[in-house]
C-alpha positions as CSV (number, residue, x, y, z in Angstrom):
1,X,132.1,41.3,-172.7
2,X,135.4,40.7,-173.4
3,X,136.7,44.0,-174.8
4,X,139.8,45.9,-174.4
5,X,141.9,49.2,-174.2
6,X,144.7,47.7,-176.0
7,X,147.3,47.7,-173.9
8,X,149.9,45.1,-173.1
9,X,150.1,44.6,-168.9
10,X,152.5,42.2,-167.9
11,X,152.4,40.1,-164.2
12,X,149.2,41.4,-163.3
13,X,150.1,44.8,-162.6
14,X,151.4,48.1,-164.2
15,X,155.5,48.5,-163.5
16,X,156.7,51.3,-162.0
17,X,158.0,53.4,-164.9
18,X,161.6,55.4,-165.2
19,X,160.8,58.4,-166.0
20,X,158.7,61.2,-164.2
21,X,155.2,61.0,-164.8
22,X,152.5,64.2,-165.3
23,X,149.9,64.5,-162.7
24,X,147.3,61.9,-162.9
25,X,143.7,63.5,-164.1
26,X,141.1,63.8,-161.1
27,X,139.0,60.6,-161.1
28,X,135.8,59.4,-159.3
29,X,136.8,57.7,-156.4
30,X,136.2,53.7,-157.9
31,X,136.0,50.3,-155.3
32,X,137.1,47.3,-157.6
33,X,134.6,44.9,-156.7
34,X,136.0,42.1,-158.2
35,X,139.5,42.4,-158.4
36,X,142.4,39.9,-158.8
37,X,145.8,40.6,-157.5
38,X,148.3,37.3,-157.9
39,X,152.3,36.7,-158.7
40,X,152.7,34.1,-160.8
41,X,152.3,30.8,-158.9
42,X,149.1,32.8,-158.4
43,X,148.0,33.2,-161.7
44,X,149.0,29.9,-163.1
45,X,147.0,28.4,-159.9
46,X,144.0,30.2,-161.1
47,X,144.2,29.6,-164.9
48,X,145.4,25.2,-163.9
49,X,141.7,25.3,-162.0
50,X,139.9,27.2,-165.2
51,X,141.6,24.1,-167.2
52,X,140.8,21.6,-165.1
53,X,137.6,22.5,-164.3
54,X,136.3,24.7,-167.4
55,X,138.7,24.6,-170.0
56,X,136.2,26.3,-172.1
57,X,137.3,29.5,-170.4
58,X,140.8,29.1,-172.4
59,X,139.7,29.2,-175.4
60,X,136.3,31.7,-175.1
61,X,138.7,34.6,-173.4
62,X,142.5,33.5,-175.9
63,X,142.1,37.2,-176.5
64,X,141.7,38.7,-173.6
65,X,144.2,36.5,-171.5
66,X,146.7,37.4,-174.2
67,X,146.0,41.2,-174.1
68,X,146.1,40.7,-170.1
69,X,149.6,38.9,-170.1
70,X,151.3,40.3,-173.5
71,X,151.4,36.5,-174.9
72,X,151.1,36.1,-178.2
73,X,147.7,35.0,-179.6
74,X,148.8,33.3,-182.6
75,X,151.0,30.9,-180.4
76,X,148.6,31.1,-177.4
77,X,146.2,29.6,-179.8
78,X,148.8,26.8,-181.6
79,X,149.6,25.4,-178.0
80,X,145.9,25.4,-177.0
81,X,144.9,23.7,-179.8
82,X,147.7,21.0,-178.5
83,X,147.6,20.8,-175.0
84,X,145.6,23.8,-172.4
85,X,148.9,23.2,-170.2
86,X,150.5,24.7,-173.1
87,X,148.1,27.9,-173.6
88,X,149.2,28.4,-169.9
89,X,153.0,27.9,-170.4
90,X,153.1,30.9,-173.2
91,X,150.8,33.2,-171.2
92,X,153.3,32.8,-168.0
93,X,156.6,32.2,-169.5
94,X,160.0,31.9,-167.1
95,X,161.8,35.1,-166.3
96,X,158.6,37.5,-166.2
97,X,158.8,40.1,-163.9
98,X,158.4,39.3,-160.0
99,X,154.9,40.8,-159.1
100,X,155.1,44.5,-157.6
101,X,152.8,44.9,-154.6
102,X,153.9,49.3,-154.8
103,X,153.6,49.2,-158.8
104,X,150.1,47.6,-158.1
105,X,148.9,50.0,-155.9
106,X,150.8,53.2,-157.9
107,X,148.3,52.2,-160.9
108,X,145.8,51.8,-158.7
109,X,146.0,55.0,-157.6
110,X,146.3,56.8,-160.7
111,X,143.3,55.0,-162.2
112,X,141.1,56.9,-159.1
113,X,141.0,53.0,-157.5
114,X,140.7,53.7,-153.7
115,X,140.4,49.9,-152.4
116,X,139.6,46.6,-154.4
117,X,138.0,43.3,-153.6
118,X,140.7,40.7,-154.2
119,X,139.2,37.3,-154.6
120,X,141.5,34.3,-153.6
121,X,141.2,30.6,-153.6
122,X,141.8,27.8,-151.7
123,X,144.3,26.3,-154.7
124,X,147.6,25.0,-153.2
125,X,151.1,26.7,-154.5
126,X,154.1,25.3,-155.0
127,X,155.3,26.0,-151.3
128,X,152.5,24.5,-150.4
129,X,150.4,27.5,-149.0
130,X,146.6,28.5,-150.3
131,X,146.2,31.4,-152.5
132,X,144.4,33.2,-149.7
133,X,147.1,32.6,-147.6
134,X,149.8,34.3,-149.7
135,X,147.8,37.5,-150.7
136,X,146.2,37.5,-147.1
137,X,150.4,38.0,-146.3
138,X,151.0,40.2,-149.2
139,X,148.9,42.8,-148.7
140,X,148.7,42.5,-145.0
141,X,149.7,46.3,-144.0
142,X,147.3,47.4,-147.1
143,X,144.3,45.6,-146.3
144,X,142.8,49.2,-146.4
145,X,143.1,49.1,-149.6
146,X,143.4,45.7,-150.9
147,X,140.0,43.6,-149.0
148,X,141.5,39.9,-149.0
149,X,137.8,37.9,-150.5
150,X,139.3,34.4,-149.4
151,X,137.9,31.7,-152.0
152,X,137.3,28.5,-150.8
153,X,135.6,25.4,-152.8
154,X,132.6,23.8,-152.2
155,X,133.4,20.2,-153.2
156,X,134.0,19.1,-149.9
157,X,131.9,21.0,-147.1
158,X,134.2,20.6,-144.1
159,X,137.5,21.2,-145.5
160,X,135.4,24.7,-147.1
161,X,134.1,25.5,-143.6
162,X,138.1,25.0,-142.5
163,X,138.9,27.6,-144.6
164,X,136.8,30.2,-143.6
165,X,137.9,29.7,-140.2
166,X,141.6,29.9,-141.4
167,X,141.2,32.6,-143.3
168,X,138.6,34.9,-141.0
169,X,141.8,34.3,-138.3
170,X,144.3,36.0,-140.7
171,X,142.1,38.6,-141.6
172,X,140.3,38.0,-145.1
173,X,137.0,40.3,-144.7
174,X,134.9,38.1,-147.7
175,X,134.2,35.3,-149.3
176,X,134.7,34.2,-152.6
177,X,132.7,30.8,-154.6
178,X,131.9,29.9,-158.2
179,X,130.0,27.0,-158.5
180,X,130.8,26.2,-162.2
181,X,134.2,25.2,-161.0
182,X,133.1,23.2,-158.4
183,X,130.3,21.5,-159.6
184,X,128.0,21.6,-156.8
185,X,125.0,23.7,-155.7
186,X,126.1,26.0,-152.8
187,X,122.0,26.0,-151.7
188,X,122.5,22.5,-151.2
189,X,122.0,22.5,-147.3
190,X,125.0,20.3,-146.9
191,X,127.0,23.6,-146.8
192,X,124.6,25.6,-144.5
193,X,127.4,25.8,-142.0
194,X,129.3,27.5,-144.4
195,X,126.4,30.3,-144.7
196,X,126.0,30.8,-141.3
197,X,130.1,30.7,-140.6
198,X,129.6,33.6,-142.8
199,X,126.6,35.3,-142.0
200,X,127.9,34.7,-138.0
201,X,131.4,36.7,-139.0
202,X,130.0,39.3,-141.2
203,X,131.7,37.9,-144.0
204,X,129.9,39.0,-147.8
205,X,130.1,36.4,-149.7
206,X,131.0,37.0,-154.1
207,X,129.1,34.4,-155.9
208,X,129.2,33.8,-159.5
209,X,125.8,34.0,-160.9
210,X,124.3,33.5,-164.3
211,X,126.0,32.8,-167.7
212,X,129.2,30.4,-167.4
213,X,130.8,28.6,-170.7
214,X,131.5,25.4,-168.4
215,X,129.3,22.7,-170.6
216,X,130.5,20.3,-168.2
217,X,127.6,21.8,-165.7
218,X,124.5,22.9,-166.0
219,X,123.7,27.0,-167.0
220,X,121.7,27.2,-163.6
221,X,124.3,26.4,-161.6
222,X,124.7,29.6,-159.3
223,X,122.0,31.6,-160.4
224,X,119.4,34.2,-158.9
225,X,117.6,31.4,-157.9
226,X,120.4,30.1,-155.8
227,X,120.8,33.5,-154.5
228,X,117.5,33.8,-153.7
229,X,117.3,30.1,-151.6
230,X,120.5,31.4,-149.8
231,X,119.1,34.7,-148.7
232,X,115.7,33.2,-147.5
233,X,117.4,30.4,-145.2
234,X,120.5,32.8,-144.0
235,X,118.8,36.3,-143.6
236,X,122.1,37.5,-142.3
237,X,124.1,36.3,-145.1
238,X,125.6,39.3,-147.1
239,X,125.8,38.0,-150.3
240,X,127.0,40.0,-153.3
241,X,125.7,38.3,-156.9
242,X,128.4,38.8,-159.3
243,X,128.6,39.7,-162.5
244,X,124.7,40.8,-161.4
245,X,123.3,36.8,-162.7
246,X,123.5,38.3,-165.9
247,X,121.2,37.8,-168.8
248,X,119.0,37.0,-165.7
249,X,119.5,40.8,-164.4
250,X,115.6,41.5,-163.6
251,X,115.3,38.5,-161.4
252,X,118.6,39.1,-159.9
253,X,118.0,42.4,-159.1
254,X,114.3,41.7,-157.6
255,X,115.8,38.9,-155.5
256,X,118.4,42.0,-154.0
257,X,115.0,44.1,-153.0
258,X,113.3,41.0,-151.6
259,X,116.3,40.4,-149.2
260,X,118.3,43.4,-147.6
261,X,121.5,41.6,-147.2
262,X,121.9,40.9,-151.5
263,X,124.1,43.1,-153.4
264,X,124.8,43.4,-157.7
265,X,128.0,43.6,-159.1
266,X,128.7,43.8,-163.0
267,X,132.3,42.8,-163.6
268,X,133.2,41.4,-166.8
269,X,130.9,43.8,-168.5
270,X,131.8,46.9,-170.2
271,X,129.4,49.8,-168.8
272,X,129.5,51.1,-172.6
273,X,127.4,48.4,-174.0
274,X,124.8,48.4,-171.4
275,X,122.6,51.0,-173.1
276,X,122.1,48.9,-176.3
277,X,119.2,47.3,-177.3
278,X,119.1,43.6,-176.3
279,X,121.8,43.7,-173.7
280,X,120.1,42.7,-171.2
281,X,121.3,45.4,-168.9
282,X,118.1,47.5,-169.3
283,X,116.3,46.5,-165.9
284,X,119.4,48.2,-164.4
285,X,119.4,51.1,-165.9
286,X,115.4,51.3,-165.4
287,X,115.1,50.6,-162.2
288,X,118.7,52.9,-161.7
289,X,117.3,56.0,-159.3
290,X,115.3,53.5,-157.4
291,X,115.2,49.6,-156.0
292,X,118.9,49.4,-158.1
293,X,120.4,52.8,-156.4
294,X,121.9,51.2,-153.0
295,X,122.5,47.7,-154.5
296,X,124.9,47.8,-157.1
297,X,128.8,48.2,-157.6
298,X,131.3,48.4,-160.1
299,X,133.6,45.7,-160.6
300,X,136.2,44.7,-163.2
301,X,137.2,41.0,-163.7
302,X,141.0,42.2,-164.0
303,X,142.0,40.2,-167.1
304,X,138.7,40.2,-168.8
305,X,138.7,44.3,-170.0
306,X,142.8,43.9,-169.3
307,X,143.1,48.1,-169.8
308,X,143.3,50.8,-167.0
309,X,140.5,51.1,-164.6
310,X,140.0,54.7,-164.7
311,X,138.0,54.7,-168.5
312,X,136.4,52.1,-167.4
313,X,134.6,54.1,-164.8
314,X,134.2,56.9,-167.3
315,X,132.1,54.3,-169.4
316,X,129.7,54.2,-166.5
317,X,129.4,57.8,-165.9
318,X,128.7,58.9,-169.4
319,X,125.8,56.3,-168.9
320,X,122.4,57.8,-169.1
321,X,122.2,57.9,-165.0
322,X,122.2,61.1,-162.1
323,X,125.4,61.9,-160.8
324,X,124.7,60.3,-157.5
325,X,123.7,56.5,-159.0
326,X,127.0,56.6,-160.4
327,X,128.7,57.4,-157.2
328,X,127.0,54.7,-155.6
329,X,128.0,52.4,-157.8
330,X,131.1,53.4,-158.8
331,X,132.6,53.6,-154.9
332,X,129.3,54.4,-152.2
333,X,127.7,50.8,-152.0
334,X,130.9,49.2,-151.9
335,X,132.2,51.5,-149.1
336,X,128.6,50.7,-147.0
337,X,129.3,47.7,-147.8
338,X,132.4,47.1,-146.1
339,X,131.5,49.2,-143.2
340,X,128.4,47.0,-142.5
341,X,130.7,44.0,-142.7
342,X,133.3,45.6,-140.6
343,X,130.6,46.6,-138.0
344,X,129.1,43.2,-138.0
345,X,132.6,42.0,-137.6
346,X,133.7,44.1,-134.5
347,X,129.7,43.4,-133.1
């Protein structure tokens, strides 16, 4: 789950390199659907709410989040051990490199990346702006290719609903919640205006489903089951269940084919271990050519495989699955994806 390429990225995003480059190989066109794109207020944001909220997350992924950033583990792991404030301060030391929105998109490009789903928050930054706000300004002339998922929280139901309306106004085109970190049940019908804000707008919504490491809540919070009491009491709701509810991936993916508007994404899991015995990925492969065809998509998690995108897809396609399953999953589902929400939007 938390494998890697070995490389050492830096701010999120490759840098633009000096010297001239060979021709990138031809890739399979790939939509990120999970993608994170911050600076560094951004990332410290995200990994403050992780501590705050699921510190647990620190120390599962040290590896990863060290591979991602270039830190070094051995200290990452002598200041967590001290303080999780700490852990952050060595993974974004001063002076790193400013983020690169055209360095970004150049590796983007080379890894056969034609958009990405960037999920936000509603976090606050030091100039006092939401994460959604900032990468909703970022990337506002690419917002072909970068699709602004604004998060929002669901610990306080107005101030969520708020922030849909704020960020459907500047042009996010999904939503982004993970109940672990909130605590709460987003089937709970205080946040059914939420839903139908949503459903009303044509806005997908990502929600984290199945396995989390925050023992501070419940394993069942956001699981197919919630995805399931969503989709019956919002039948327009697009709602995409990520990271697929995994170990729960039958009743995830029977959910999807009970309810038209529920979509399967498997970020933060490597395509190359799906095959093996007891992964728990089987019902996806077995039920690939049909029910699963039109209902899954490839995502990556960013930090948690922190290595180029492009092999990553490869691990999919030398998957036991037809040419046009991976397709779908690779770049199709997404793209009908988007153009249903972009339909329902101009509707």
């Amino acid at each position: 789950m938390n494998g890697s390429y070995g490389l050492a990225p830096h701010n999120g995003t490759a840098a633009a390199t000096a010297v001239a480059e060979p021709p990138a190989p031809a890739r399979r066109p790939v939509v990120d659907a999970c993608s994170l794109v911050y600076d560094d207020a951004g990332w410290r944001a995200y990994l403050n709410r992780l501590g705050e909220n699921a510190p647990e997350y620190l120390d599962v992924f040290s590896s990863s989040f060290c591979r991602y950033f270039g830190a070094s583990h051995p200290a990452y792991r002598e200041a967590l051990a001290v303080r999780w404030q700490d852990a952050v301060d060595v993974l974004l030391p001063p002076g790193r490199p400013p983020f690169d929105l055209a360095a970004h998109l150049a590796d983007r490009r080379r890894q056969g990346v034609t958009a990405e789903f960037a999920m936000g928050s509603a976090e606050r930054l030091p100039d006092g702006r939401t994460v959604n706000a900032w990468l909703l300004e970022t990337v506002r002339e690419v917002r072909d290719r970068i699709h602004v998922w604004a998060g929002i929280s669901l610990r306080d139901p107005a101030a969520a609903l708020r922030e849909v309306e704020v960020s459907l106004a500047a042009g996010a085109s999904g939503l982004c919640v993970i109940p672990f970190l909130d605590g709460t049940d987003p089937a709970d019908p205080r946040f059914a205006p939420v839903w139908d804000a949503a459903a009303s707008a044509g806005l997908p919504v990502w929600l984290h489903t199945g396995h989390h490491f925050a023992r501070s809540h419940p394993s069942g919070l956001g699981s197919w089951r919630t995805v399931e009491a969503l989709a019956a009491r919002h039948r327009e709701l697009l709602l995409v269940a990520g990271h697929a509810g995994w170990p729960d991936v039958r009743e995830t993916l029977l959910t999807a084919a009970r309810h038209p508007g529920v979509r399967l994404e498997f970020s933060s899991h490597r395509p190359r271990h799906m095959a093996g015995p007891g992964s728990g990925w089987e019902p996806l492969l077995h039920h690939a050519r049909g029910l699963a065809r039109d209902r899954v998509m490839f995502g990556t998690s960013t930090w948690v495989n922190p290595g180029p995108t492009g092999p990553l897809a490869n691990e999919l396609a030398e998957l036991p699955l037809p040419e046009d399953v991976v397709t779908a999953w690779l770049s199709g589902n997404a793209e009908a994806l988007v153009a249903r929400s972009a339909g329902k939007r101009r509707g």
